[in-house]
C-alpha positions in Angstrom: 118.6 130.1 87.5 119.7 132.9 86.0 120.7 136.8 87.3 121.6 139.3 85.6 123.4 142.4 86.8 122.0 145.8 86.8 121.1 147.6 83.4 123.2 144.3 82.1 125.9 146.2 82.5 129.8 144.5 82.4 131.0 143.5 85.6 132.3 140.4 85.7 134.7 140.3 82.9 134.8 139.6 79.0 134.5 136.8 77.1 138.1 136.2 74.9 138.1 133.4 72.5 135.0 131.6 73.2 136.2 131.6 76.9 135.2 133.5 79.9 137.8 135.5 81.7 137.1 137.0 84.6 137.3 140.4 86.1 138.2 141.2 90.2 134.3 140.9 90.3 133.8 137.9 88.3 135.8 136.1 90.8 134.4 137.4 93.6 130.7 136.6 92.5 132.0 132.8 91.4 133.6 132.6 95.1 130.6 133.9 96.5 128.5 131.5 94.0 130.4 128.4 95.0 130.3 129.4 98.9 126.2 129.1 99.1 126.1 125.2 100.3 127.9 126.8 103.2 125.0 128.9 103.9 122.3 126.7 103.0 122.9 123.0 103.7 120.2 121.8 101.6 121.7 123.0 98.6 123.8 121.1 96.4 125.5 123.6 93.5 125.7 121.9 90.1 127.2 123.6 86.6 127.2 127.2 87.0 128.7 130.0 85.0 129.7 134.0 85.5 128.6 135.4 82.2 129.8 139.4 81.8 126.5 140.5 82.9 124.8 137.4 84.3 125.1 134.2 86.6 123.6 131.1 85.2 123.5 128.2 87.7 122.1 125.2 88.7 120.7 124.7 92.2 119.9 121.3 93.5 117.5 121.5 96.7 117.7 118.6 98.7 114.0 118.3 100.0 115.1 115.4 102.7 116.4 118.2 105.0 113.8 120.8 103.8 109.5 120.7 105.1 106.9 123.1 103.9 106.2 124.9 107.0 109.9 124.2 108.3 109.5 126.8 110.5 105.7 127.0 111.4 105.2 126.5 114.9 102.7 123.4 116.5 99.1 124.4 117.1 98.7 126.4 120.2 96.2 124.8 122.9 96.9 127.3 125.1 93.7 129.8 124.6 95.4 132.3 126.8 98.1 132.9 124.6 97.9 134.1 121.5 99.2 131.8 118.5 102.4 133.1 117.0 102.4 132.5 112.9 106.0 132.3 111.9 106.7 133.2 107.9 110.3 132.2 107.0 111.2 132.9 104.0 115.2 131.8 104.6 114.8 127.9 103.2 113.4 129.6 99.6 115.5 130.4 96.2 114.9 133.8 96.8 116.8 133.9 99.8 119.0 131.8 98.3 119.8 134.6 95.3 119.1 137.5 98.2 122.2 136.1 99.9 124.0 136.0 97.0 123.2 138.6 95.9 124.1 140.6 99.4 127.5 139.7 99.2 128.5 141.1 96.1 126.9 144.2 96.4 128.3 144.7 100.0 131.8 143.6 98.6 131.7 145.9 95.3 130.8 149.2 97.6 133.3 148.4 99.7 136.1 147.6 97.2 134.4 149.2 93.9 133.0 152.2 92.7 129.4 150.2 91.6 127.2 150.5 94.2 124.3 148.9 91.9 125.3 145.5 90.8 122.3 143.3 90.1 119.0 143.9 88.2 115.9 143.1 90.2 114.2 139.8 90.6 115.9 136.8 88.7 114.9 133.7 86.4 113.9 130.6 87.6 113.0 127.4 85.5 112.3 124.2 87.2 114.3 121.1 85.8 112.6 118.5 85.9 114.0 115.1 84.1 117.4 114.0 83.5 117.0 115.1 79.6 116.7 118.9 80.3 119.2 118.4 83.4 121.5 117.3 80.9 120.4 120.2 77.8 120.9 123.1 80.7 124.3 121.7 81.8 125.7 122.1 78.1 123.6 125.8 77.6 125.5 126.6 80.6 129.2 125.2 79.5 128.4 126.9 76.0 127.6 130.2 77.0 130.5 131.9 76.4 130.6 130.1 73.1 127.8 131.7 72.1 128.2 135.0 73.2 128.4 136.6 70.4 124.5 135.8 69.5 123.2 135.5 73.3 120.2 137.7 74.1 122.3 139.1 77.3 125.0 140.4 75.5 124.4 144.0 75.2 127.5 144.5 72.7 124.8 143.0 70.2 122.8 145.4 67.9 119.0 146.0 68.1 117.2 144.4 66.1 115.1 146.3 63.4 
């Protein structure tokens, strides 16, 4: 997963030495970040990193506490009554990064000047064997290592 702050503008702090140190935000969006099992039991939080202007992370869903249709309701035989179709949306990734998302924006305007923090939308890419577990866990460790040539870094020039 990865999401990325408004206009990828510098919020969270700067990377020093091939090491990311965080601003007042950075912390707060890495406490907010580690705090999301709390939220949603199903998740399990793996490597994860605050960029300046992004979030990469790893979510693990664990589908034994999670159904498709988790909150559908059982057939109605009632005729009389009409049947009630629930739609939750709040055992998805996107209300996984919408809560996320909520509380850094509700803590910046209260504690900040930013009132926009986070780009629309995020990235998603399924993981889906132990190989490319293990190649996103070191991109995500190396990030700030490779700053300097990372296509989120908007210190970098356009290319012509």
């Amino acid at each position: 997963m990865t999401i990325c702050t408004k206009n990828r503008e510098i919020f969270f702090g700067d990377v020093v030495d091939s090491k990311m140190v965080l601003s007042k935000i950075g912390l707060i969006a890495g406490k907010y970040w580690r705090e999301i099992p709390n939220h949603f039991s199903f998740v399990k939080l793996d490597e994860f990193i605050i960029m300046p202007n992004h979030v990469h992370g790893i979510i693990i869903i664990n589908t034994q506490t999670t159904r498709a249709n988790n909150d559908s309701p059982l057939p109605n035989n009632n005729q009389s009554q009409p049947r009630i179709q629930t739609h939750g949306t709040s055992n998805t990734i996107g209300a996984i990064v919408r809560g996320f998302k909520i509380g850094v924006t509700k803590w910046c305007r209260a504690n900040t000047q930013i009132y926009d923090v986070w780009q629309r939308n995020y990235y998603e890419h399924i993981i889906r064997d132990e190989g490319e577990l293990t190649h996103i866990r070191k991109y995500i460790k190396d990030n700030p290592k490779n700053w300097e040539t990372d296509k989120l870094n908007v210190h970098l020039p356009v290319p012509t």
